[in-house]
LOVEXNU-244563 format. One record per atom (N, C-alpha, C, O): atom name; x, y, z; residue in one letter. Coordinates in steps of 0.02 Angstrom, whole numbers, always signed. Layout:
<atoms>
{atom 'CA' {X Y Z} 'A'}
...
</atoms>
This chain:
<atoms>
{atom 'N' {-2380 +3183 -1357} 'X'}
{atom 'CA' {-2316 +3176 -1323} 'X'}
{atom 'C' {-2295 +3103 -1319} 'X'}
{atom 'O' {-2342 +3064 -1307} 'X'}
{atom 'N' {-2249 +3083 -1325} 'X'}
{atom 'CA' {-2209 +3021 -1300} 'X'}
{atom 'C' {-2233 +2968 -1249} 'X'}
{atom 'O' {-2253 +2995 -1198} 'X'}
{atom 'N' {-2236 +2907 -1247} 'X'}
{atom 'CA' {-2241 +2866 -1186} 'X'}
{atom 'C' {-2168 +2837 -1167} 'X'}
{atom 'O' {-2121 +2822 -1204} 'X'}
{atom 'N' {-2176 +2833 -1093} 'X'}
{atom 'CA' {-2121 +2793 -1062} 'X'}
{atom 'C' {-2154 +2731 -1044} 'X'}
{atom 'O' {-2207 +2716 -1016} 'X'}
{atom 'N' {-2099 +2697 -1073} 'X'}
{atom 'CA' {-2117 +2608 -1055} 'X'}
{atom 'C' {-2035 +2606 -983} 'X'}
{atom 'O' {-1980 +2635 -985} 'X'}
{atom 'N' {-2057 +2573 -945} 'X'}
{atom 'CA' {-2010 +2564 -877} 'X'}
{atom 'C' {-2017 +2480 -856} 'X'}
{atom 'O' {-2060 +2458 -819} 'X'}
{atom 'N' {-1977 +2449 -882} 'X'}
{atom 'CA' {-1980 +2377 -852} 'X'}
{atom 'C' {-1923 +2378 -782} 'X'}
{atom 'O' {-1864 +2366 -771} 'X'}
{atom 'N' {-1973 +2395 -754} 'X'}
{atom 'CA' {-1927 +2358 -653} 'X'}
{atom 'C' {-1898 +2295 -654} 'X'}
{atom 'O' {-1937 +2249 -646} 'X'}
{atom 'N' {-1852 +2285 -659} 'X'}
{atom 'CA' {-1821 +2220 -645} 'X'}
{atom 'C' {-1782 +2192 -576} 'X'}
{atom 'O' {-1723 +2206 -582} 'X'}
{atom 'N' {-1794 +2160 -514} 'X'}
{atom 'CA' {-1766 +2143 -473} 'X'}
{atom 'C' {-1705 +2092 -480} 'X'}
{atom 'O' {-1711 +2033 -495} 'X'}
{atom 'N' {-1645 +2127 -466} 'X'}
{atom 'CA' {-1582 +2088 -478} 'X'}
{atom 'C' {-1542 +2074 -429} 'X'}
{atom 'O' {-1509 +2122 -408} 'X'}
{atom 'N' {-1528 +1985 -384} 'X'}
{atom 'CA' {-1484 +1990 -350} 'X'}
{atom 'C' {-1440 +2026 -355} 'X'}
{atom 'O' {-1439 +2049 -412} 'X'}
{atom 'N' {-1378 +2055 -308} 'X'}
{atom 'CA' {-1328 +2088 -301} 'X'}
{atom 'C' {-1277 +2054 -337} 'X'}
{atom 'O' {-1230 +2087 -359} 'X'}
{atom 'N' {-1279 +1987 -348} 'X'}
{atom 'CA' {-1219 +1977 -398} 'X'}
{atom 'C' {-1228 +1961 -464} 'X'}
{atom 'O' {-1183 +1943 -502} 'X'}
{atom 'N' {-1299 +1971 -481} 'X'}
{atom 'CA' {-1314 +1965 -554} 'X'}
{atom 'C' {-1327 +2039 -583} 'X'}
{atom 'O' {-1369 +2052 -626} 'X'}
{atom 'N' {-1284 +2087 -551} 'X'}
{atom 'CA' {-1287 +2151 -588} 'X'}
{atom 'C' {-1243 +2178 -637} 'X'}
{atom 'O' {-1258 +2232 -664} 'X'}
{atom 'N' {-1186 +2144 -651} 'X'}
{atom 'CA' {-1127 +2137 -702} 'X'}
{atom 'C' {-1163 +2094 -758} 'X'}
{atom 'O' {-1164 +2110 -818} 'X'}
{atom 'N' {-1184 +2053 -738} 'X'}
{atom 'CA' {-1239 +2021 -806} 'X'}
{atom 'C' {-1278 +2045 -835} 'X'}
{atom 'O' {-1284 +2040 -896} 'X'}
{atom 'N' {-1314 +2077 -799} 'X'}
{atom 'CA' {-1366 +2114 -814} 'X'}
{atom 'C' {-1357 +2150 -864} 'X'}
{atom 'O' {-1383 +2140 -919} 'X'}
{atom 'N' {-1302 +2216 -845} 'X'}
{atom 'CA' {-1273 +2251 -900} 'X'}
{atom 'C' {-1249 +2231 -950} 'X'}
{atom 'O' {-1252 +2262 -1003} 'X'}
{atom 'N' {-1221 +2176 -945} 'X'}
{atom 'CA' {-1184 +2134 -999} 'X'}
{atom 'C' {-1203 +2107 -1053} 'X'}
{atom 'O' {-1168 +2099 -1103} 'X'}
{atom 'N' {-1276 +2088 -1042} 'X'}
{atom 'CA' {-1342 +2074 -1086} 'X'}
{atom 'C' {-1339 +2120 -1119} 'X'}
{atom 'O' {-1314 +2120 -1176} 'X'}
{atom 'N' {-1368 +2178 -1085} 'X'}
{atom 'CA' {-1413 +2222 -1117} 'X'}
{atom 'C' {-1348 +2265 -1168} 'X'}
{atom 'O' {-1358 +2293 -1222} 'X'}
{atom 'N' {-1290 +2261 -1133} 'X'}
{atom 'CA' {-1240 +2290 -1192} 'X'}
{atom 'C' {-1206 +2270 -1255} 'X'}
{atom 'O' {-1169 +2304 -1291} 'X'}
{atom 'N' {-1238 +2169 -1264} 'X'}
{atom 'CA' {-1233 +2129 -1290} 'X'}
{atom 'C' {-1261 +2158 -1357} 'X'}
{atom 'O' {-1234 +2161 -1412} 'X'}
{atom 'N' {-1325 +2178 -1336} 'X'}
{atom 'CA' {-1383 +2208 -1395} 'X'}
{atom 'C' {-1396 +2276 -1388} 'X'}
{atom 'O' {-1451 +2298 -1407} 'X'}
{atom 'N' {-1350 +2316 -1362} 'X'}
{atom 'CA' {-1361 +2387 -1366} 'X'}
{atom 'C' {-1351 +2398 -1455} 'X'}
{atom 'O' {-1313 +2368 -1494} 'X'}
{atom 'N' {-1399 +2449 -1469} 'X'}
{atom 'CA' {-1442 +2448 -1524} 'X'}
{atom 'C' {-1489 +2420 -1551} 'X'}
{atom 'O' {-1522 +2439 -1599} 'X'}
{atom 'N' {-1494 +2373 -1519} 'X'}
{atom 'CA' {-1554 +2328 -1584} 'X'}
{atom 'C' {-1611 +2337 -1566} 'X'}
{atom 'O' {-1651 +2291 -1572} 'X'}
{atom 'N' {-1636 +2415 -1534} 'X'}
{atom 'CA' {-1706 +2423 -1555} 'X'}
{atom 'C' {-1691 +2512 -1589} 'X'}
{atom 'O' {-1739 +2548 -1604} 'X'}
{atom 'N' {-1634 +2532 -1594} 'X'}
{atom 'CA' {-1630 +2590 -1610} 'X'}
{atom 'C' {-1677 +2625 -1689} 'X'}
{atom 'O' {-1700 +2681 -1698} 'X'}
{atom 'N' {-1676 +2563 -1734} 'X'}
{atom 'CA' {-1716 +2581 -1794} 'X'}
{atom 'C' {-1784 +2546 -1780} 'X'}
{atom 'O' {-1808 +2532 -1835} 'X'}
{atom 'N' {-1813 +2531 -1743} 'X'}
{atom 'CA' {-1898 +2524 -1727} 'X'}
{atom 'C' {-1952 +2594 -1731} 'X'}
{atom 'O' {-1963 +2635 -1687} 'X'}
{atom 'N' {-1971 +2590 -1777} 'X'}
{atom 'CA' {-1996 +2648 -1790} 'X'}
{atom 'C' {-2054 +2679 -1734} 'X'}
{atom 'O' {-2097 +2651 -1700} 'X'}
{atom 'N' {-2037 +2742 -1743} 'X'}
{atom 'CA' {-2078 +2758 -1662} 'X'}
{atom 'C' {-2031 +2755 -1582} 'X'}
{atom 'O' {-2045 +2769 -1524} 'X'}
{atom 'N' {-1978 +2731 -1615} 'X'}
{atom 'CA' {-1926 +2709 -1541} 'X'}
{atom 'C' {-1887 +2800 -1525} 'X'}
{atom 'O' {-1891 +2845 -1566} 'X'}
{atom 'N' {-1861 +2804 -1478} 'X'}
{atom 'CA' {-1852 +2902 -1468} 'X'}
{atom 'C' {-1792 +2877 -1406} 'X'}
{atom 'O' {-1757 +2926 -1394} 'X'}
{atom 'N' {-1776 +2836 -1376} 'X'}
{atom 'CA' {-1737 +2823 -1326} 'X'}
{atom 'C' {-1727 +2749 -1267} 'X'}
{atom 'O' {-1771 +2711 -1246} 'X'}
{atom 'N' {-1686 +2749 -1259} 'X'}
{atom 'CA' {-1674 +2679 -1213} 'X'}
{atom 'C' {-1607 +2734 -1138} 'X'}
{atom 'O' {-1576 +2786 -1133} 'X'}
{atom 'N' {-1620 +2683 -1106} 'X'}
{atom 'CA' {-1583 +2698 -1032} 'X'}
{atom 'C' {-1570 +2629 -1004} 'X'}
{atom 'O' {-1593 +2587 -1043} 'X'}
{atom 'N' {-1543 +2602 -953} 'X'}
{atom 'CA' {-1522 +2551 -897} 'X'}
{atom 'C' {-1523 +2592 -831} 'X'}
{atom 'O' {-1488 +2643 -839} 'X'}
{atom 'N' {-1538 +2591 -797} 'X'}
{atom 'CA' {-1538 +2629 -729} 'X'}
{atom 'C' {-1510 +2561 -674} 'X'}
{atom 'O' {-1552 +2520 -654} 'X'}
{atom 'N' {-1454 +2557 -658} 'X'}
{atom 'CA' {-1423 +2532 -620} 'X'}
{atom 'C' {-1435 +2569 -534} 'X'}
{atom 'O' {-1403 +2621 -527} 'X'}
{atom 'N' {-1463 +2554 -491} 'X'}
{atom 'CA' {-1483 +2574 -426} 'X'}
{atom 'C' {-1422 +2570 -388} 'X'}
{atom 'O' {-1382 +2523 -386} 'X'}
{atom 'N' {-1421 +2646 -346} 'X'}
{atom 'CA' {-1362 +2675 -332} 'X'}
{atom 'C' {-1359 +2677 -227} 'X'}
{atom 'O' {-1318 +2699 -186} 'X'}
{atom 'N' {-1434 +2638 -222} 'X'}
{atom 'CA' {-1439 +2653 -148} 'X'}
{atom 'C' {-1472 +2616 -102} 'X'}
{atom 'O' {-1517 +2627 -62} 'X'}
{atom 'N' {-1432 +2559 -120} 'X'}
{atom 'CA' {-1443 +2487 -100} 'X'}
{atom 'C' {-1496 +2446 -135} 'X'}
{atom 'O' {-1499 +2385 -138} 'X'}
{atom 'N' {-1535 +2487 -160} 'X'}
{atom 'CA' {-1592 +2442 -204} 'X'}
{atom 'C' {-1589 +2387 -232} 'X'}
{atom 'O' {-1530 +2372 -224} 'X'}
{atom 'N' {-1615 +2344 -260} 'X'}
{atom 'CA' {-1619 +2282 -294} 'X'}
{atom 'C' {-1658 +2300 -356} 'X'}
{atom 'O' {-1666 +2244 -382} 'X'}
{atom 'N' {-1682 +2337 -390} 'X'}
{atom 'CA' {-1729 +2366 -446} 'X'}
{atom 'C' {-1689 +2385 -489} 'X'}
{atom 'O' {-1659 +2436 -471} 'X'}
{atom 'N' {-1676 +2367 -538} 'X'}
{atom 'CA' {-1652 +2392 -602} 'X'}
{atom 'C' {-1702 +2429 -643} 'X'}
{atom 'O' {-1760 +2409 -638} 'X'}
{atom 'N' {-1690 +2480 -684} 'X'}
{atom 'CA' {-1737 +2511 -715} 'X'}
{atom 'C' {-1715 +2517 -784} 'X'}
{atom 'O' {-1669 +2554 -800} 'X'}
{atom 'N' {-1755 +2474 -834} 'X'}
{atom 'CA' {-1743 +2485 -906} 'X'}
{atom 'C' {-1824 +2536 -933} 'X'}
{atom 'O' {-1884 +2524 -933} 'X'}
{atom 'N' {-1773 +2604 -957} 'X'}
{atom 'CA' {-1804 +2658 -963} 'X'}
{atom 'C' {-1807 +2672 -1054} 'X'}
{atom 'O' {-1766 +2697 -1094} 'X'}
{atom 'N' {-1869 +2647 -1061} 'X'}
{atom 'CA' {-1885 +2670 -1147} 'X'}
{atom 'C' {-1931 +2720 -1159} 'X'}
{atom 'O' {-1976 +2732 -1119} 'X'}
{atom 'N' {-1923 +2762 -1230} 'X'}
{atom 'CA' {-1966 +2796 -1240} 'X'}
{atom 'C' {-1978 +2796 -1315} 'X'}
{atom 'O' {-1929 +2805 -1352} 'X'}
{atom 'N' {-2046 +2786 -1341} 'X'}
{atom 'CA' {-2095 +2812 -1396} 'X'}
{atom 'C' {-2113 +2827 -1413} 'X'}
{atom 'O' {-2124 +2881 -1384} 'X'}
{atom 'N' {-2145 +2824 -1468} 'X'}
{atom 'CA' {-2208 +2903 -1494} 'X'}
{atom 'C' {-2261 +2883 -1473} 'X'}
{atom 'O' {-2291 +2925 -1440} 'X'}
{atom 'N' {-2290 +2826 -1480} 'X'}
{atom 'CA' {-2331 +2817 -1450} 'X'}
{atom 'C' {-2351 +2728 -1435} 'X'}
{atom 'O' {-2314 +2682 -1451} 'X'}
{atom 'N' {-2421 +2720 -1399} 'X'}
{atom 'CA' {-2420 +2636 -1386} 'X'}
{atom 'C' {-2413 +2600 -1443} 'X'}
{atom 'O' {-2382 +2546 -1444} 'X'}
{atom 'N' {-2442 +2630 -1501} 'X'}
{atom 'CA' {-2438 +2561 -1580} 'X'}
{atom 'C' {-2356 +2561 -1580} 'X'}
{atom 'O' {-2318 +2514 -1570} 'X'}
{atom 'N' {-2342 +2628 -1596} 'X'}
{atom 'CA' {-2246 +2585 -1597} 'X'}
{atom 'C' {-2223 +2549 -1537} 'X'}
{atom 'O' {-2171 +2516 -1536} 'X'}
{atom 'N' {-2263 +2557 -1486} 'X'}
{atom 'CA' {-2198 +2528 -1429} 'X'}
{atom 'C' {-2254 +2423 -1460} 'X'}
{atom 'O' {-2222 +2372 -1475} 'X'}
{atom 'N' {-2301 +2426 -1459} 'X'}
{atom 'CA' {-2332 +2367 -1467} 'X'}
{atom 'C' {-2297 +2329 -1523} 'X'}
{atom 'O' {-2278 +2271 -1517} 'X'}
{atom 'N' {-2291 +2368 -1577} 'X'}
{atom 'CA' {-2257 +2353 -1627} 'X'}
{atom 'C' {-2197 +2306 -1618} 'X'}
{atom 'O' {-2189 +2248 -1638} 'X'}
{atom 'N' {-2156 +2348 -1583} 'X'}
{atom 'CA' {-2088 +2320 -1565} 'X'}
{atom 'C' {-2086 +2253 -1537} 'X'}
{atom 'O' {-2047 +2207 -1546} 'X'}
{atom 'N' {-2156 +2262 -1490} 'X'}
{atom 'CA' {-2156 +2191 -1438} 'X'}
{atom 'C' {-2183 +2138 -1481} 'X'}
{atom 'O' {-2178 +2079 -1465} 'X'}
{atom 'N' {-2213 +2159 -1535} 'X'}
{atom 'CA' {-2250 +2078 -1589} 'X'}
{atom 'C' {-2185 +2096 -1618} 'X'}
{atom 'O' {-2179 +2099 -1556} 'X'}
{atom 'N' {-2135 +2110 -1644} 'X'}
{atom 'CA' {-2089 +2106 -1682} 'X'}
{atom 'C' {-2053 +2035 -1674} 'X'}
{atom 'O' {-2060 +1999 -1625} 'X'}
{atom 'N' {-2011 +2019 -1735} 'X'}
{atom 'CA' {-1945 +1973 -1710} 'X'}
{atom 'C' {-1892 +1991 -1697} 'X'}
{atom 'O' {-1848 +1954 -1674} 'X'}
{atom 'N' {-1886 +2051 -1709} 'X'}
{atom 'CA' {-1800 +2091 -1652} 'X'}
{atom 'C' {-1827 +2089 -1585} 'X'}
{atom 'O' {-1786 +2111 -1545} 'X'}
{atom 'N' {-1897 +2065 -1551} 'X'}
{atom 'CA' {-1917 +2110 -1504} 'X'}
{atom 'C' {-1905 +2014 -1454} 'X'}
{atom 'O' {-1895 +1999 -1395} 'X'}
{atom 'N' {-1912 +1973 -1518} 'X'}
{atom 'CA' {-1906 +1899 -1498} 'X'}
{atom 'C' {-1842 +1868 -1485} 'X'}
{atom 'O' {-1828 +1828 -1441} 'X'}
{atom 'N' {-1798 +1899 -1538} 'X'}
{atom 'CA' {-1714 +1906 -1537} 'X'}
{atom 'C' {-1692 +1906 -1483} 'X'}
{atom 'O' {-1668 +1861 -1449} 'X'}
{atom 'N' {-1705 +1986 -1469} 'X'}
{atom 'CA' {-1694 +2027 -1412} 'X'}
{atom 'C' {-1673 +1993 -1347} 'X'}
{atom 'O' {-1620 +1999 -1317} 'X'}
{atom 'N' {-1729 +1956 -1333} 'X'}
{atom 'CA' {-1752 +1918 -1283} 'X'}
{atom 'C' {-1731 +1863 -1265} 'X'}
{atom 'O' {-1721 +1842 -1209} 'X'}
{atom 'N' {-1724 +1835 -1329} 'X'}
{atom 'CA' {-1700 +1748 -1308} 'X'}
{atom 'C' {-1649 +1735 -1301} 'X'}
{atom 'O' {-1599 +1751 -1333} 'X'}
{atom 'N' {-1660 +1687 -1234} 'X'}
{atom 'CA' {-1593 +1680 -1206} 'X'}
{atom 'C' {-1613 +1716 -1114} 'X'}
{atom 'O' {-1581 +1699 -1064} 'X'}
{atom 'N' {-1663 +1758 -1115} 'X'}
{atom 'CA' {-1666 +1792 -1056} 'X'}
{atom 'C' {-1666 +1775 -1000} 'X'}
{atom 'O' {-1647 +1812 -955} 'X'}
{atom 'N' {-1688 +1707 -991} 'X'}
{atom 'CA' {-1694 +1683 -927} 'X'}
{atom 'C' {-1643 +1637 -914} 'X'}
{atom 'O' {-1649 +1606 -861} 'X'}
{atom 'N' {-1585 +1622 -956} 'X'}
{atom 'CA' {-1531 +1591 -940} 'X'}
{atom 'C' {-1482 +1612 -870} 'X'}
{atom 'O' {-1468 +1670 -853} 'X'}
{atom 'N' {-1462 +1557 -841} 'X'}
{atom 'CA' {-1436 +1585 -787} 'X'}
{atom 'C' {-1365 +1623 -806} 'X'}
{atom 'O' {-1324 +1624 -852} 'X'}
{atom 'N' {-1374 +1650 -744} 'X'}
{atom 'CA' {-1289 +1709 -720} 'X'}
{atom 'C' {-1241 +1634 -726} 'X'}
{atom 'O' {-1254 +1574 -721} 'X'}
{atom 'N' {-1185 +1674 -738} 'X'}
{atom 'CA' {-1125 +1628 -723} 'X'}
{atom 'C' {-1124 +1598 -658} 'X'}
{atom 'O' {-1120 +1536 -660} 'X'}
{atom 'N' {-1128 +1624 -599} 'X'}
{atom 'CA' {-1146 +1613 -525} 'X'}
{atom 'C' {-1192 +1548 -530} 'X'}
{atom 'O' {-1184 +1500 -492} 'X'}
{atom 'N' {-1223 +1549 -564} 'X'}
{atom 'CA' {-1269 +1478 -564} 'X'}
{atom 'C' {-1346 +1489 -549} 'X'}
{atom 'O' {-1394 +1452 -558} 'X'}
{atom 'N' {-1339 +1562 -519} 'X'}
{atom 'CA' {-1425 +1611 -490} 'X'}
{atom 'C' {-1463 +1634 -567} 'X'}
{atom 'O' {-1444 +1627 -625} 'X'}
{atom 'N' {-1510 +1655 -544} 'X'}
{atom 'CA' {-1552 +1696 -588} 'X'}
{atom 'C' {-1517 +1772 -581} 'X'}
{atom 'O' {-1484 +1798 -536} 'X'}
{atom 'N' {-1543 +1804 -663} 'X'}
{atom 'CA' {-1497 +1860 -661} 'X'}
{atom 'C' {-1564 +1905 -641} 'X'}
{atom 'O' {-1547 +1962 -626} 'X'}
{atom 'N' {-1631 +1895 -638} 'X'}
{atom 'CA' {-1670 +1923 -620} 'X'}
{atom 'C' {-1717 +1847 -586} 'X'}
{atom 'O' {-1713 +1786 -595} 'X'}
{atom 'N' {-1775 +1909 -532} 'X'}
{atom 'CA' {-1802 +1857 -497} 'X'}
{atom 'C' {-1858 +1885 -507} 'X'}
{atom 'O' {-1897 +1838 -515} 'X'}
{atom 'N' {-1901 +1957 -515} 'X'}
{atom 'CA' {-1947 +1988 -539} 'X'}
{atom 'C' {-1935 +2044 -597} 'X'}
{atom 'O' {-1887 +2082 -605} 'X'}
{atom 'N' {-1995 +2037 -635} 'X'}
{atom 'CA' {-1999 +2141 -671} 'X'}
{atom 'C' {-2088 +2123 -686} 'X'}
{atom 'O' {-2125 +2074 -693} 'X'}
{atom 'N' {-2089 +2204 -685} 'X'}
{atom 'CA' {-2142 +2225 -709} 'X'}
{atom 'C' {-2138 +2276 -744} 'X'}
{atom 'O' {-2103 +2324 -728} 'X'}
{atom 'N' {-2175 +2274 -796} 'X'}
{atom 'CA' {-2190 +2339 -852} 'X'}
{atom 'C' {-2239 +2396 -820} 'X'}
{atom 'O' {-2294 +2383 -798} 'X'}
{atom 'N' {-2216 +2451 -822} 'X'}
{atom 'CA' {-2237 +2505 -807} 'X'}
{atom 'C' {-2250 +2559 -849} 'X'}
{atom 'O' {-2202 +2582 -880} 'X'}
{atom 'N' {-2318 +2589 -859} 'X'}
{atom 'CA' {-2320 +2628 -926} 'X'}
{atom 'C' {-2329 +2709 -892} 'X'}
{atom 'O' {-2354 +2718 -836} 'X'}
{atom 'N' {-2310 +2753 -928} 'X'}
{atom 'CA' {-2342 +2826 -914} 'X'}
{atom 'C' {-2315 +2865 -969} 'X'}
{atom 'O' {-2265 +2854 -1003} 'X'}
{atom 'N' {-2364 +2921 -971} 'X'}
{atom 'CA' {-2348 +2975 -1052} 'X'}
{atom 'C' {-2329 +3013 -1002} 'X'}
{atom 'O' {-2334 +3014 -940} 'X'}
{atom 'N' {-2291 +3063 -1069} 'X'}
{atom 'CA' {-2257 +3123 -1028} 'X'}
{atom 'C' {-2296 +3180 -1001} 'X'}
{atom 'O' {-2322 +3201 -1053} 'X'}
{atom 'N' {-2314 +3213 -960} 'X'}
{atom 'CA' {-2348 +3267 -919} 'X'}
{atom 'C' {-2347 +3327 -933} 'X'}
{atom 'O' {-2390 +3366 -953} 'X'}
{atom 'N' {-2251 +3332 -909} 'X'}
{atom 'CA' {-2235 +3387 -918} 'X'}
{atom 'C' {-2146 +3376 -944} 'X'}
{atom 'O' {-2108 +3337 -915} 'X'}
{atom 'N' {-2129 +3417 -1001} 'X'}
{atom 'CA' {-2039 +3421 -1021} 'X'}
{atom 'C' {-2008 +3465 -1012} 'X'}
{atom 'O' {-2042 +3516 -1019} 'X'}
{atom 'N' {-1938 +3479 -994} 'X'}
{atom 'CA' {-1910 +3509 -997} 'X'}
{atom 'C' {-1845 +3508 -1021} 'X'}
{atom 'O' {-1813 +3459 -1004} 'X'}
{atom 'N' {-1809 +3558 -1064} 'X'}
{atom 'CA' {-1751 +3532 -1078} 'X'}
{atom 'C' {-1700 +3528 -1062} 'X'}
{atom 'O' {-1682 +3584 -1043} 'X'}
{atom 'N' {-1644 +3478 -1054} 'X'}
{atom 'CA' {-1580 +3493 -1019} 'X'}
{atom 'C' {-1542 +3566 -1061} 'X'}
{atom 'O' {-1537 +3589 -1118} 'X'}
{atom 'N' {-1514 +3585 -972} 'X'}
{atom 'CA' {-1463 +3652 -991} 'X'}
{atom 'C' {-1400 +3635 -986} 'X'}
{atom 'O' {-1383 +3600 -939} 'X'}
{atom 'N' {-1355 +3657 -1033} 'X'}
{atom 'CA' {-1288 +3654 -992} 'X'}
{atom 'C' {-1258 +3725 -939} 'X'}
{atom 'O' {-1274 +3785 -939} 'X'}
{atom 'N' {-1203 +3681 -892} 'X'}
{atom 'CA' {-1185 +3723 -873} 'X'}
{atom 'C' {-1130 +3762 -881} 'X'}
{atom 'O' {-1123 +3813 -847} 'X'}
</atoms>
């Protein structure tokens, strides 16, 4: 089954328009990484400060893969440049790993 890679990212409240802004900068550029199955942004809806960038793989060599890559270096640089505001657009993340358990599929209604 699949692994989820979950990088937590802590984002002041006004570096959350950036945030997205980045990541929509380079929406796609891990879509042909072989082994790659999905990407997400989880923007926190309940006061939180945690952003959640939600990936998924076939397994750890592709997700590793990606990370020795140079799209994976691309990707990246530039990351710690500040927000327009003059702040950091993040102040923490951590990588979080887990395989899938259990699936189910979406229904419509």
């Amino acid at each position: 089954m699949s692994i989820i890679k979950i990088n937590a990212i802590t984002v002041p409240p006004e570096a959350g328009d950036e945030l997205a802004k980045r990541f929509a900068a380079r929406a796609g550029a891990v879509d042909d990484q072989d082994g790659f199955e999905g990407f997400e942004l989880l923007q926190p809806t309940d006061g939180r400060d945690t952003w959640l960038v939600v990936t998924r793989w076939r397994d750890e060599e592709a997700f590793q893969a990606w990370v020795a890559s140079p799209a994976f270096a691309h990707g990246h640089q530039g990351a710690d440049a500040p927000a327009p505001h003059g702040g950091p657009v993040s102040t923490h993340s951590e990588l979080w790993s887990y395989q899938v358990a259990l699936s189910s599929g979406s229904r419509a209604s």
